[in-house]
C-alpha positions, 0 to 999 in steps of 0.5 A: 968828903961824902961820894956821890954815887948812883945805885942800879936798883931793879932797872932804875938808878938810886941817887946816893950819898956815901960817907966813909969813916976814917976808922970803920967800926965794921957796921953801915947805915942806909938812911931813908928819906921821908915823904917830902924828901929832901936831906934833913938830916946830913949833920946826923949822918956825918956825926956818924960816919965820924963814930965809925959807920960807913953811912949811906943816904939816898933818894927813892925812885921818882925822888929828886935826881933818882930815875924811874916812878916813885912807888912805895911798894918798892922802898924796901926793895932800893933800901936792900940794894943800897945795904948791898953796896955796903956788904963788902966794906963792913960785917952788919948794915942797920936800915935807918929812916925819918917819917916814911923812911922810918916807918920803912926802915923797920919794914926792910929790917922785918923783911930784907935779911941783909938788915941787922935791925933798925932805927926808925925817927917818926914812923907812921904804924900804917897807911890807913891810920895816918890818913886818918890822923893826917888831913894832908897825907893823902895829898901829899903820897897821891901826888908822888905815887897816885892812887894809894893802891892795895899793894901800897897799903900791905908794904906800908903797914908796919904795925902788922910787919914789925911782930915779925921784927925778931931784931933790934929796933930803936923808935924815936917819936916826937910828942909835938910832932904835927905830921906824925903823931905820938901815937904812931910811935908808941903803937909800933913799940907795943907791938914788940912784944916779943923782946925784953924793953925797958919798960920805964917810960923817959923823958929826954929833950932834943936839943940842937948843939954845935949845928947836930941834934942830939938826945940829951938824958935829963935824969939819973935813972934815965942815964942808967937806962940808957946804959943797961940799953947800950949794952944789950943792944938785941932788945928792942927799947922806945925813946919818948924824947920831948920835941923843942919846936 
């Protein structure tokens, strides 16, 4: 059964979620929510806790029942004080996110040295590229945090902040996906440069099964990369997975 908890983050409080594993693997996820909200993902985030990880989710600032004004300057600040809950029950934390909290998972990995790395599901590469490639952005992040401002667009621009990203990272972006494109996913992984990647593009399909989403490998060479990538875990790797609607 999950905890509800609320996480003091600067003077404002965090409306979290915690799943403990039965078994811990010494290893915890902090899982970022994207524009809209919401908890898409509680079926992934339980499988997880299953597998061992201690597994927290919460709601930005200004986000449901979250206090104080939602700013995105400041989301990978709430992200550091909910990887400081979970310092004192495992030995590393991965900071994890959906659309805008991918995009800020591999933000606060680059920046907040509580992270051992991230795992970012349809990450925008930066502010000015998805209101350019989105019609609806601007609305949508103007009527959370108001006027887009400089400091949104520093914090907000992973496509500069991941050369610094000197961990493991993990990118999953959908090729249908109508919010955020393909591409965006693609230019954050370009700009990992400084590791080794498996350079062989894969295909894989996302299918639902038992109620939980999982990425199914299609071909024996793909199954062989995924291998190789599970087992060198410090290099930075691209999932180009095909989107099922």
């Amino acid at each position: 059964m999950p905890l509800s908890v609320y996480i003091k983050s600067d003077n404002d409080y965090l409306n979290s979620v915690i799943w403990v594993p039965e078994k811990s693997r010494g290893e915890g996820l902090v899982f970022c929510h994207g524009w809209g909200g919401g908890t898409p993902y509680d079926d992934l985030l339980t499988t997880l806790a299953d597998k061992g990880y201690y597994v927290l989710r919460f709601e930005q600032r200004g986000y449901g029942n979250s206090t104080g004004r939602g700013d995105l300057s400041l989301w990978p600040v709430d992200m550091a004080a909910c990887a400081a809950v979970l310092r004192g029950a495992v030995d590393k934390v991965w900071a994890a996110g959906q659309s805008t909290g991918g995009t800020m998972a591999l933000v606060a990995a680059a920046t907040q040295d509580c992270f051992a790395g991230a795992i970012s599901l349809a990450p925008f590469c930066s502010l000015p590229r998805i209101l350019e490639d989105n019609v609806n952005a601007r609305s949508v992040l103007e009527g959370r945090f108001g006027p887009l401002q400089e400091k949104h667009f520093r914090t907000a621009n992973a496509l500069e902040i991941v050369e610094g990203l000197k961990k493991p990272a993990l990118i999953v972006q959908g090729t249908a996906d109508e919010s955020v494109p393909f591409a965006h996913g693609k230019l954050l992984y370009e700009k990992l440069d400084f590791v080794r990647k498996v350079r062989d593009e894969m295909s894989f399909e996302l299918q639902k099964e038992t109620d939980c989403f999982h990425l199914c490998v299609t071909r024996p060479k793909e199954r062989r990369a995924i291998r190789w990538a599970r087992s060198h875990w410090s290099y930075a790797w691209f999932l180009r997975y095909q989107s099922q609607g």
